[in-house]
Backbone as a ProteinNet text record, in pm:
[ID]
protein_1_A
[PRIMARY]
XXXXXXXXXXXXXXXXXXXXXXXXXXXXXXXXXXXXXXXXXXXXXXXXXXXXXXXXXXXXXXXXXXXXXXXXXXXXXXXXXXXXXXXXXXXXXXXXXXXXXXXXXXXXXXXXXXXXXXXXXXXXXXXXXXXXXXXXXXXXXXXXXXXXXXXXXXXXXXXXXXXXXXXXXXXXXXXXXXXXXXXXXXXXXX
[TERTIARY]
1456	1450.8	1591.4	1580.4	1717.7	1704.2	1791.2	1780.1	1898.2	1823	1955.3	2012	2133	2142.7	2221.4	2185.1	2234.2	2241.2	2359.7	2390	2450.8	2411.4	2469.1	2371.3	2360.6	2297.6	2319.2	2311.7	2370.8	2346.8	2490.8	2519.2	2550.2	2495.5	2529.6	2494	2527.2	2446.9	2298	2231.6	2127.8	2196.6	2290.2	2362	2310.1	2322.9	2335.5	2194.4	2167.5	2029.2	1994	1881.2	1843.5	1744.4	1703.4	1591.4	1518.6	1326.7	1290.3	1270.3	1284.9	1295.6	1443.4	1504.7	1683.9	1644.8	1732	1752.8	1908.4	1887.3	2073.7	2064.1	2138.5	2161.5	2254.3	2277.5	2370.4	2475.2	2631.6	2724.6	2784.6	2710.8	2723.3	2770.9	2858.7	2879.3	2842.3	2806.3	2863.4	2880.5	2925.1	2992	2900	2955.6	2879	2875	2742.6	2695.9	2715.2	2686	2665.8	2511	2455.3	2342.7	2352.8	2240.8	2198.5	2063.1	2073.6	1916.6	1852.6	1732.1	1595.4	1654.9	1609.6	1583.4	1736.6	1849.9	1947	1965	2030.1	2086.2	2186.4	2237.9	2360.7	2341.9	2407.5	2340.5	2528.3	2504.2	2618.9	2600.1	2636.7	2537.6	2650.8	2715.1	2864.2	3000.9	2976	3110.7	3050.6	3145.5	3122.3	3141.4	3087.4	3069.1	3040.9	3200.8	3216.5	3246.5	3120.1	3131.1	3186	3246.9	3270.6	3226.4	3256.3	3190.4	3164.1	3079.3	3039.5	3047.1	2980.1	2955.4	2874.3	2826.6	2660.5	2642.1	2540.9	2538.4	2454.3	2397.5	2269.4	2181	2059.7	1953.5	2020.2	1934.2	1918.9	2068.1	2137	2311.3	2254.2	2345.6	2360.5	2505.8	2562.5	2686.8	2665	2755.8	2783.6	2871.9	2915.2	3033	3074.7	3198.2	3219.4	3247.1	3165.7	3133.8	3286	3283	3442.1	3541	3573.4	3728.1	3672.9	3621.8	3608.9	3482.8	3556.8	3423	3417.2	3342.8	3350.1	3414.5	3487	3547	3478.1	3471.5	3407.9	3515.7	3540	3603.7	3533.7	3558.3	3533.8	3533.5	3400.6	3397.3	3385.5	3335.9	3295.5	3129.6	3139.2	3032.2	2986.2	2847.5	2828.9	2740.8	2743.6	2606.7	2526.8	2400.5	2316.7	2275.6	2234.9	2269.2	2379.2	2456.7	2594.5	2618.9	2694.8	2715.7	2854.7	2835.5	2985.6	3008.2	3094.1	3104.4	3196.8	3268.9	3347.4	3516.9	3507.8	3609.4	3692.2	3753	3789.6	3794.3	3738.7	3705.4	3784.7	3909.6	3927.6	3893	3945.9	3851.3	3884.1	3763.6	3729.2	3743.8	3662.4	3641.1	3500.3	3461.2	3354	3349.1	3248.2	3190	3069	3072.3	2957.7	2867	2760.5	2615.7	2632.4	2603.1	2584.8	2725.1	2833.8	2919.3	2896.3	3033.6	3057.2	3189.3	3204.4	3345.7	3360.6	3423	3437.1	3504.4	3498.4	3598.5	3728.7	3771.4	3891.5	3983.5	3866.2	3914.6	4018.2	4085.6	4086.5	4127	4050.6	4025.7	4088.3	4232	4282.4	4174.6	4259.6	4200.7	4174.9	4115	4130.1	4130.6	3985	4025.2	3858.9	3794.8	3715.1	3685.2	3588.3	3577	3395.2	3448.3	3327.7	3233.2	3071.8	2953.8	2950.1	2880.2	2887.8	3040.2	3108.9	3253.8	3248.7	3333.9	3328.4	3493.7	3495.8	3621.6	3652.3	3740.8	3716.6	3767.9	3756.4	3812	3972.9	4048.2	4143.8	4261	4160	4236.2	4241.1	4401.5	4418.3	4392.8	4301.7	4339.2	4407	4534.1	4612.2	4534.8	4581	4473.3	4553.5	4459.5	4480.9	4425.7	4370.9	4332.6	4174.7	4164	4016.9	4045.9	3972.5	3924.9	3777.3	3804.9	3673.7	3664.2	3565.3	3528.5	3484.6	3503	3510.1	3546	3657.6	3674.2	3766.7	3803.5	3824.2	3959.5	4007	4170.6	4170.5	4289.6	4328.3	4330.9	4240.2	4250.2	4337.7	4317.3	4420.8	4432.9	4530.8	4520.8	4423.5	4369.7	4256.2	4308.6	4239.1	4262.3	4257.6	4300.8	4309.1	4117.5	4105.4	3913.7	3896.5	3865.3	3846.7	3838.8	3973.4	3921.9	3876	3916.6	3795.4	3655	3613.5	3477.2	3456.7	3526	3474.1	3425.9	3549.3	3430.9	3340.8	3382	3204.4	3096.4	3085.3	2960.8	2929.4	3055.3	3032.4	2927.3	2957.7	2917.6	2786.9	2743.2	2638.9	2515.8	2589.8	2484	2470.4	2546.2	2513.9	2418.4	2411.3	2301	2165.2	2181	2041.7	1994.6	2134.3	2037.1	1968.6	2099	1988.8	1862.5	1832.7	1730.5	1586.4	1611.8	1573	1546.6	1661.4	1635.7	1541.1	1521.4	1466.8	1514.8	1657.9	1759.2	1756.8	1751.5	1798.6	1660.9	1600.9	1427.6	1449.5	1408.6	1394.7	1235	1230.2	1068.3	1051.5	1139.9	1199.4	1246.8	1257.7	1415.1	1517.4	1603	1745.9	1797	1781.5	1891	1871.5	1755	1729.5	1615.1	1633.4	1513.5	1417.1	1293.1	1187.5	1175	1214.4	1169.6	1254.8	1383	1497.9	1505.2	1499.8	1476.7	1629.1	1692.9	1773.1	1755.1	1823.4	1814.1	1755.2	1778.2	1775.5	1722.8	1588.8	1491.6	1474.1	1561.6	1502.9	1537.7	1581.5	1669.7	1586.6	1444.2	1371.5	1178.7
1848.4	1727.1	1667.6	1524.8	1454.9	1362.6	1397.9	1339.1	1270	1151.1	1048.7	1091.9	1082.3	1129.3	1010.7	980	808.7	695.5	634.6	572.8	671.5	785.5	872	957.5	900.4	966.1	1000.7	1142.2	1254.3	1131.8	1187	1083.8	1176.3	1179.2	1254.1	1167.6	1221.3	1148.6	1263	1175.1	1207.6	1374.4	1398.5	1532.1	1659	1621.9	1751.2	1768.6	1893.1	1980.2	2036.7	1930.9	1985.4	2077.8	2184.5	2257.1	2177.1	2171.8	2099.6	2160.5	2265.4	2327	2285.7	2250.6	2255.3	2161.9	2140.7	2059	1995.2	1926.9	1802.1	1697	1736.7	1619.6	1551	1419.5	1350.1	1348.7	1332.3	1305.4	1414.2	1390.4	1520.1	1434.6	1456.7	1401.9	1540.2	1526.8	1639.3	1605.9	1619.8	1648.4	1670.7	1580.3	1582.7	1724.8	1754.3	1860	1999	1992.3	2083.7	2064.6	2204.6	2220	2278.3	2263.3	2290.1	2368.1	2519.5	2590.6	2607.3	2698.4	2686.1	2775.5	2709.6	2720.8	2692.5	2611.9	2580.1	2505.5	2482.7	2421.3	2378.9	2201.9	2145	2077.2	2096.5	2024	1946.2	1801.3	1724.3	1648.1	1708.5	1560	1521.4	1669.4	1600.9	1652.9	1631.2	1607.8	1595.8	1581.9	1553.8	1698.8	1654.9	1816.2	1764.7	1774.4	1753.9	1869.3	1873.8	1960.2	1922.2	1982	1931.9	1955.8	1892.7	1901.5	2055.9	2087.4	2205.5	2311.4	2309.7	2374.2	2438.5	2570.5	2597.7	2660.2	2634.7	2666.2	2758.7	2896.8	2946	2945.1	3032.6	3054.8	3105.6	3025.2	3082.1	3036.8	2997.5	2969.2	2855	2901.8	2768.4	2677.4	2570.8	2514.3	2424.9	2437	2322.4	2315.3	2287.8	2155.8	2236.3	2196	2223.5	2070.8	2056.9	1941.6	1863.8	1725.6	1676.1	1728.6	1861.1	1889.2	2053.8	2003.9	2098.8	2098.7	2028.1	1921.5	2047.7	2053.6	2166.7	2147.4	2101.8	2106.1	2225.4	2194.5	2282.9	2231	2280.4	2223.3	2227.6	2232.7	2219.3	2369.5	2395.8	2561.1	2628.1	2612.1	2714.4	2763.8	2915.7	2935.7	3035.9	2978.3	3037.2	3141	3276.6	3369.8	3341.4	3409.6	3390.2	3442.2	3344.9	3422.4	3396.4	3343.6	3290.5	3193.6	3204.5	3124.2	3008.3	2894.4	2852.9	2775.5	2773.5	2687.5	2633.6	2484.8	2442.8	2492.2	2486.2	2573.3	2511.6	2528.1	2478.6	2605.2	2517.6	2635.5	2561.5	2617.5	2515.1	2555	2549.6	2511.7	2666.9	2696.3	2826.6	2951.2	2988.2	3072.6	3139.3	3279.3	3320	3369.4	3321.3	3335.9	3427.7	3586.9	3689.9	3694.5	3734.3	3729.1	3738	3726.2	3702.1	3711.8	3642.2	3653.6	3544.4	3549.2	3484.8	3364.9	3276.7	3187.6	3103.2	3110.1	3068.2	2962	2907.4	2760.2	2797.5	2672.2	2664.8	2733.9	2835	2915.6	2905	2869	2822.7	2920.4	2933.9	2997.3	2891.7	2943.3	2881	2966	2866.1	2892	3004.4	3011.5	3100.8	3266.5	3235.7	3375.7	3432.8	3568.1	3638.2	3695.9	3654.3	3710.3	3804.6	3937.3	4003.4	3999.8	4051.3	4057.4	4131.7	4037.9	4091.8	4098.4	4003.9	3996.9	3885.7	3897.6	3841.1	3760.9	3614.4	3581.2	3489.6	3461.8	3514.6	3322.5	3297.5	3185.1	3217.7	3057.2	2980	3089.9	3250.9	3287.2	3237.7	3244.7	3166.9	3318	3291.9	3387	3331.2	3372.8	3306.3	3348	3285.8	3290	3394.6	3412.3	3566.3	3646.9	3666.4	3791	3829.8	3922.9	3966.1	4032.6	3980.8	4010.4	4055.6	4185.9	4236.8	4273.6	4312.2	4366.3	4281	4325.6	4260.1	4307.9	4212.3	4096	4130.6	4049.4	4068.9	4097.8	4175.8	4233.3	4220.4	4166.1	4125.6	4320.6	4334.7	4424.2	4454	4368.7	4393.1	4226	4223.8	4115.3	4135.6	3965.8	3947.8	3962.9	4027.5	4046.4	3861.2	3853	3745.5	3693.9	3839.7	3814.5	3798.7	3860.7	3830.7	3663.8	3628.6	3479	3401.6	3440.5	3380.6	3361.9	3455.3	3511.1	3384.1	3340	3286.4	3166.5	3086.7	2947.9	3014	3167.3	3134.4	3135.2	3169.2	3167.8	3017.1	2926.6	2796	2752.4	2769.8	2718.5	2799.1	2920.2	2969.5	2883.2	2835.3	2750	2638.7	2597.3	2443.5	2498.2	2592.8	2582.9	2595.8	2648.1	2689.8	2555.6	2504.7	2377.2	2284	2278.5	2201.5	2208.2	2343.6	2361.4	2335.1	2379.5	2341.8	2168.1	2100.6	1926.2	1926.4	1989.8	1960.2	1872.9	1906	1814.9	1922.7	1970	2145.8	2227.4	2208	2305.6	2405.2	2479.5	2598.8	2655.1	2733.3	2778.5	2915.1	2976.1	3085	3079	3165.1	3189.2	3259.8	3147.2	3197	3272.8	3324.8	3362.9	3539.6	3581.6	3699.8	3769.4	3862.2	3909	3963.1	3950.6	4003.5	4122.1	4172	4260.3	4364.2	4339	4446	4500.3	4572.7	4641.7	4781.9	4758.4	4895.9	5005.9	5087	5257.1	5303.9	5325.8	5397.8	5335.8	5358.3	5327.4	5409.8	5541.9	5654.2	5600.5	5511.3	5476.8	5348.4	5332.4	5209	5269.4
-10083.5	-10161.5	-10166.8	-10128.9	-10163.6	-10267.9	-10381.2	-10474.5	-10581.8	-10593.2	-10629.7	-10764	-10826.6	-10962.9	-11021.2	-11132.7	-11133	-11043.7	-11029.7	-10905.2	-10804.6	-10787.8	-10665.1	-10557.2	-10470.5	-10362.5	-10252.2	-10204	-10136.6	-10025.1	-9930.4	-9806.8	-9699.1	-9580.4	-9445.1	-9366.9	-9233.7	-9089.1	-9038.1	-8917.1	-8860.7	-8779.3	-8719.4	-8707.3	-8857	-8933.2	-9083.6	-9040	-9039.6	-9079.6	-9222.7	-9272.4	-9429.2	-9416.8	-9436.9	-9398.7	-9537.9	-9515.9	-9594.2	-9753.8	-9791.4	-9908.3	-10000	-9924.3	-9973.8	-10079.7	-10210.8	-10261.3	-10315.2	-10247	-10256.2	-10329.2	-10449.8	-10571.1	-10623.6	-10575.6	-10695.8	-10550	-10635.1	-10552.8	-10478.3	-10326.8	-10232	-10096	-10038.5	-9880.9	-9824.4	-9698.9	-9628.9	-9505.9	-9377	-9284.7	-9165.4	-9033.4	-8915.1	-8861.3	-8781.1	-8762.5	-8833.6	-8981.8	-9066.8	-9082.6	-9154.3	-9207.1	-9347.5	-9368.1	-9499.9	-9533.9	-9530.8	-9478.9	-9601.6	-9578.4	-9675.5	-9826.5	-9895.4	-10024.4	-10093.4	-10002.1	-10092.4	-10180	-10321	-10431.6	-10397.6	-10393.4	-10411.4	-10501.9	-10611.1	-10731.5	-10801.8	-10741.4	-10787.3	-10907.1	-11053.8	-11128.5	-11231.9	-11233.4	-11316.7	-11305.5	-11177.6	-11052	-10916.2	-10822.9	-10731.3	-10585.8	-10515.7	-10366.5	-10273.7	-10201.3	-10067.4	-9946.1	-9881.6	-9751.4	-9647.7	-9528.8	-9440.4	-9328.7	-9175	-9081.7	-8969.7	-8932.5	-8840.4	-8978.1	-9089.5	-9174.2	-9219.7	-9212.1	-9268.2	-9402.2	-9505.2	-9590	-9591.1	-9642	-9550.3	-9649.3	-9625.2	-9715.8	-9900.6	-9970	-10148.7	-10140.4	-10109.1	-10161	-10280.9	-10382.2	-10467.3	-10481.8	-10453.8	-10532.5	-10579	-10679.4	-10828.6	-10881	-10960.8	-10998.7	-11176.7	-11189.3	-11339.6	-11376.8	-11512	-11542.6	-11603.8	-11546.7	-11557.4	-11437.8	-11478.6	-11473.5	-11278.7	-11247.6	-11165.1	-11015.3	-10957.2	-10863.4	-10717.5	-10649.6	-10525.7	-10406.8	-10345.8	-10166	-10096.9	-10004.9	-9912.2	-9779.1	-9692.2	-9515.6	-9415.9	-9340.7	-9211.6	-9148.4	-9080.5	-8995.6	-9094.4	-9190.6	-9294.4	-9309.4	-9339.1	-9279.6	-9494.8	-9523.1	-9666.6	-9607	-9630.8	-9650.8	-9687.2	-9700.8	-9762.4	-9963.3	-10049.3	-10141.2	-10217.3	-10171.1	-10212.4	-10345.8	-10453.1	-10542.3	-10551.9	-10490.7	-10538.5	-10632.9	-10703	-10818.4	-10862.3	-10870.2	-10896.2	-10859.2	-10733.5	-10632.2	-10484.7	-10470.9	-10331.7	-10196.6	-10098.1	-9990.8	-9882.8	-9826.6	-9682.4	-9592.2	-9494.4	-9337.6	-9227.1	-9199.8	-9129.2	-9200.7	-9281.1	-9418.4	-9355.4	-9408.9	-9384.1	-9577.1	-9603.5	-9742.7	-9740.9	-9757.7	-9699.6	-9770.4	-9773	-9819.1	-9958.1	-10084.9	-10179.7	-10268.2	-10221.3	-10263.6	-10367.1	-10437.5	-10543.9	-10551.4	-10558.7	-10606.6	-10729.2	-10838.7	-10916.5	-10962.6	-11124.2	-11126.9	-11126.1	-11012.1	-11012	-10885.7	-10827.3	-10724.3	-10599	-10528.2	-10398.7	-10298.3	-10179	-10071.9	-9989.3	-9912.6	-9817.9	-9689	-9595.6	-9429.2	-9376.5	-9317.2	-9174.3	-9290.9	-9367.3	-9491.3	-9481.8	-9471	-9503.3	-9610.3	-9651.2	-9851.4	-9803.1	-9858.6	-9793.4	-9887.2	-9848.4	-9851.1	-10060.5	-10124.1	-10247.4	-10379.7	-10275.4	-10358.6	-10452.2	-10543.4	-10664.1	-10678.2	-10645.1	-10650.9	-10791.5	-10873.2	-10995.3	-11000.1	-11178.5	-11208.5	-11179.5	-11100.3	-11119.2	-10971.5	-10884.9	-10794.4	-10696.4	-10630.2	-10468.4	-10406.2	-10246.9	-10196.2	-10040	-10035.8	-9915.1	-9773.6	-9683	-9540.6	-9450	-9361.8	-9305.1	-9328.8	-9461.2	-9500.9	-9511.2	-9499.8	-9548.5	-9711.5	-9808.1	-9917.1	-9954.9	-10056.8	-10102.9	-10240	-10270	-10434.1	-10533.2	-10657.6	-10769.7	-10884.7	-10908.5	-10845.4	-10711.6	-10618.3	-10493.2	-10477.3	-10388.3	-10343.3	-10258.1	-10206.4	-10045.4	-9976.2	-9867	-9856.1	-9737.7	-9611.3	-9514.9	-9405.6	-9329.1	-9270.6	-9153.2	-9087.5	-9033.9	-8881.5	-8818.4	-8647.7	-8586.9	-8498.9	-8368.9	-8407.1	-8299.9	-8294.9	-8429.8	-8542.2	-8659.4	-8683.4	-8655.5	-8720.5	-8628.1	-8487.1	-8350.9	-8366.5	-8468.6	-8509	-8613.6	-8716.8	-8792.6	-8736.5	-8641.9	-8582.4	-8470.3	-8454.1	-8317.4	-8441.7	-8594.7	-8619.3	-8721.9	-8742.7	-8699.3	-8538.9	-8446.3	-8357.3	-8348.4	-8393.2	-8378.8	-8447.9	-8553.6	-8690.6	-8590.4	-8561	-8461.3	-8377.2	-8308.1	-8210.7	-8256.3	-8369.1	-8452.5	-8513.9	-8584	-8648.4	-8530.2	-8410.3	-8325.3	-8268.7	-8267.6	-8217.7	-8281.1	-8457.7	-8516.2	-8558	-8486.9	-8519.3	-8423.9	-8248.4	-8163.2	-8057.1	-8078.9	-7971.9	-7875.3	-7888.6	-7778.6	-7800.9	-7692.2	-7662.1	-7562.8	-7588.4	-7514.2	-7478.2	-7348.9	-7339.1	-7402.5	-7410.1	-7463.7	-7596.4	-7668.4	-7733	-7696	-7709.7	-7639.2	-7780.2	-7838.4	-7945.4	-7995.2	-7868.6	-7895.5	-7762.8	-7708.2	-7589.3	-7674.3	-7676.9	-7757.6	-7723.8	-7559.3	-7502.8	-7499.8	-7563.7	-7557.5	-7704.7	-7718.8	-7849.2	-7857.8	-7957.8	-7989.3	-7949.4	-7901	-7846.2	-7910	-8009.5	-8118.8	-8262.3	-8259.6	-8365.3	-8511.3	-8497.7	-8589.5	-8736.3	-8752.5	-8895.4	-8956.5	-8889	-8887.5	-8924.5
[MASK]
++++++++++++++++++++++++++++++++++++++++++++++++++++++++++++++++++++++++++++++++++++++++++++++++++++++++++++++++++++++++++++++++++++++++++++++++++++++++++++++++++++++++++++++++++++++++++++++

């Protein structure tokens, strides 16, 4: 659902992928070839949330705004888990935000930074770039490899191929994103 909140209604191009469950409210831009997958919350109604471009937000993520004094940034090549809470925070550009993590008001997450799976980043902390951070609330635990942050825009570019495929710009007879027929060695843990 896209939905207007006063005079404010969420603005993208024909590029953004809304999966049709999402709901985007109020004053939201977001950014060429980003998506926005199933069952997300962007809920802008008293402040404003700006995403940026080649961005994915994934499944159940919610972000929102602290009312007045605490509006959301998001950048560019940023990739949200699934599950994810953000809230009234700044995120810059090529960040991996892991599955049900957490960001709080006031937060800011510089660049090129990994905040792992279930971490809790707290009101009003910077966490400087380079690093991988974990816990909760979160501690810089060590700096990020070359590949490491290589990794964060390939899974930018991974979301692009998915949302497209999903727009139906990019068809396949197949799926390319997995062999049905190749299955793991090793099943015993399944």
């Amino acid at each position: 659902m896209i939905y207007q909140f006063l005079s404010k209604m969420p603005q993208f191009d024909e590029t953004v992928f809304v999966a049709p469950s999402a709901d985007i409210i109020g004053d939201v831009v977001i950014g060429a070839e980003s998506s926005v997958w199933f069952n997300v919350t962007i809920r802008a109604d008293v402040n404003w949330i700006r995403i940026g471009s080649r961005t994915n937000i994934q499944d159940n993520c919610s972000i929102h705004v602290m009312n007045q004094t605490g509006p959301t940034w998001i950048g560019d090549e940023v990739t949200i888990g699934h599950n994810a809470m953000i809230h009234g925070c700044q995120i810059k550009d090529r960040v991996l935000i892991g599955i049900q993590a957490t960001v709080l008001d006031k937060a800011v997450i510089e660049s090129d930074v990994i905040v792992a799976a279930n971490s809790l980043v707290p009101p009003g902390k910077r966490l400087e770039s380079g690093y991988l951070y974990m816990g909760s609330p979160v501690k810089q635990v060590r700096k990020l490899t070359d590949e490491e942050i290589a990794g964060i825009r390939k899974y930018s570019e991974n979301y692009i191929r998915y949302k497209r495929t999903y727009m139906q710009v990019d068809k396949y007879d197949t799926n390319p994103f997995y062999d049905e027929n190749k299955r793991p060695e090793d099943w015993s843990g399944y």
